[in-house]
C-alpha positions as CSV (number, residue, x, y, z in Angstrom):
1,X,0.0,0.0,0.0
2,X,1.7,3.2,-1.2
3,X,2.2,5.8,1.5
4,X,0.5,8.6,1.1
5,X,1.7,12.7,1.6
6,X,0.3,13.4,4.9
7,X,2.1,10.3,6.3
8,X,5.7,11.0,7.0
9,X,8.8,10.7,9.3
10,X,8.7,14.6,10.7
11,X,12.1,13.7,12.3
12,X,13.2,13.0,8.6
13,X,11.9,15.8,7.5
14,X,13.1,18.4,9.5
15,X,16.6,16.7,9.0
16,X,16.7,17.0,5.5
17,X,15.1,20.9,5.6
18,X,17.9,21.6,8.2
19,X,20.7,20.0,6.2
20,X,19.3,22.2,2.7
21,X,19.0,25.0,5.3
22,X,22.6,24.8,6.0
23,X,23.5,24.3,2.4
24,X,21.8,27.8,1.4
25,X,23.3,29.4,4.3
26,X,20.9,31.6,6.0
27,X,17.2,31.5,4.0
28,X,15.2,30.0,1.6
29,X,11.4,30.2,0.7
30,X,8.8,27.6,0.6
31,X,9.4,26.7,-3.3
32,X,13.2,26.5,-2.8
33,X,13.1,24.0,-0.1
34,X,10.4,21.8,-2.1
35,X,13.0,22.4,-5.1
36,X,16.0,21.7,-3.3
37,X,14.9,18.7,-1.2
38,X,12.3,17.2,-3.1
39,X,9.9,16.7,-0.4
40,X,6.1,17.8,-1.1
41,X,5.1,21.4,-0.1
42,X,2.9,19.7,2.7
43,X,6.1,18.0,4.3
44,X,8.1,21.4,3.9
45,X,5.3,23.7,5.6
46,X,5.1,21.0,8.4
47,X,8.4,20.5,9.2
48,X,9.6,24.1,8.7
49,X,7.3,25.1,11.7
50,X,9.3,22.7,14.1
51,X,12.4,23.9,12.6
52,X,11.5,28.0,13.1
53,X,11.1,27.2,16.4
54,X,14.4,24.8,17.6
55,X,16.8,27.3,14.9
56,X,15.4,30.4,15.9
57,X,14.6,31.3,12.5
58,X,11.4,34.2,11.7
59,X,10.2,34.7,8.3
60,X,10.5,37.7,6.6
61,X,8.6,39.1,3.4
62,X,11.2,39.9,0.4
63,X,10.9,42.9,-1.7
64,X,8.5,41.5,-4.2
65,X,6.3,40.3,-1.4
66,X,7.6,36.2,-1.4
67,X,7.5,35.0,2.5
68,X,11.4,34.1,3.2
69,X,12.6,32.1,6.5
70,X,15.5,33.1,7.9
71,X,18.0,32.0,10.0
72,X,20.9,33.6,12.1
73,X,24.6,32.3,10.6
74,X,25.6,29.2,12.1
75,X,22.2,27.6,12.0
76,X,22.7,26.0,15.7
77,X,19.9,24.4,17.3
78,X,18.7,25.7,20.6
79,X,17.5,22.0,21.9
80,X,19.9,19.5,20.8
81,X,23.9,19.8,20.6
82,X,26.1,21.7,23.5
83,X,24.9,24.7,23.0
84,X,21.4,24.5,25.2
């Protein structure tokens, strides 16, 4: 039985937005994290909401309008590592 979108590893997800995240240094929309990762925009919105808050990322709006999130350089987790 084929798995379907709204059933997914979040963990996993979060992981691979974080690891893109870190790639792009600093910020990325919506449609460049479902480029760059290839995960579904569903996965990205849900998993980029767990990832605001442990990064301490915020989104901003760019010039044209486009919702950006962005993330103080190093992206350093404030639950897991040394640093909490």
């Amino acid at each position: 039985m084929p798995r379907k979108v709204y059933d997914f590893n979040l963990a996993k997800v979060q992981d691979s937005l974080v690891s893109h995240l870190r790639a792009r240094r600093r910020e990325a929309t919506v449609a460049d994290l479902v480029a760059g990762t290839g995960l579904p925009k569903h996965q990205v919105e849900q998993g980029m909401r767990g990832v605001l808050s442990e990064y301490a990322g915020h989104l901003k709006a760019s010039e044209s309008g486009e919702l950006v999130y962005y993330f103080p350089w190093p992206l350093r987790s404030t639950v897991r590592g040394l640093g909490p």
